[in-house]
C-alpha positions as CSV (number, residue, x, y, z in Angstrom):
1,X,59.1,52.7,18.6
2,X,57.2,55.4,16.8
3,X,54.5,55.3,14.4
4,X,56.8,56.5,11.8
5,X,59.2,53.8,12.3
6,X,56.9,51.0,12.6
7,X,55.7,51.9,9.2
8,X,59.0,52.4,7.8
9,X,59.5,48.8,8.9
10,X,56.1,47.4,7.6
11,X,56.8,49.1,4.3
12,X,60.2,47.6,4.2
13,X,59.2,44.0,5.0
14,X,56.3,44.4,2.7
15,X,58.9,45.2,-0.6
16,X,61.4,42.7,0.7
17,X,58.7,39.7,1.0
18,X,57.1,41.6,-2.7
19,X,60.7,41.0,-4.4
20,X,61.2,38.0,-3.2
21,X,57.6,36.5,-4.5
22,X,58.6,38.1,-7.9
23,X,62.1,36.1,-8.4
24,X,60.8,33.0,-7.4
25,X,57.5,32.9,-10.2
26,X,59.8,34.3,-12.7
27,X,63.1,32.4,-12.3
28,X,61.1,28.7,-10.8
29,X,62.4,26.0,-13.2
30,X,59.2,24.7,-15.0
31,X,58.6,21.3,-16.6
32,X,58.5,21.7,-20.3
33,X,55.8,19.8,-22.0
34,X,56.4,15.8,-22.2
35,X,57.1,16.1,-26.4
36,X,59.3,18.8,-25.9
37,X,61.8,16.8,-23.1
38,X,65.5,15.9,-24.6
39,X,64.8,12.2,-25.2
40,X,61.5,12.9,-27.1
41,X,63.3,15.3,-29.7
42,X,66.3,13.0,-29.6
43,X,63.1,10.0,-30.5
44,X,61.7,12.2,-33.2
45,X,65.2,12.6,-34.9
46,X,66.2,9.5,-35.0
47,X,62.4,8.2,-36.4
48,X,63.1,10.9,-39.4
49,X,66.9,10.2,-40.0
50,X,65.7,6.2,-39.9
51,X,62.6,7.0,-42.7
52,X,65.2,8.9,-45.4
């Protein structure tokens, strides 16, 4: 192959691999924070609708 080519290719692989790292940090499922799970608000609901 030619130079031109090769770096053609390099350039492509190098975006492809650069779009791909992107997606995955912005659409990774994170953990949210242990007070803010479903069963700890559903906790926190219930301890105020029990106190009124």
């Amino acid at each position: 192959m030619s130079d031109w080519v090769t770096l053609g290719l390099l350039l492509l692989a190098s975006l492809a691999v650069s779009v791909v790292v992107y997606l995955v940090a912005v659409l990774w499922p994170q953990q949210p924070p242990k007070n803010r799970s479903v069963q700890e608000i559903r906790r926190r609901i219930e301890e105020e609708e029990a106190d009124e």
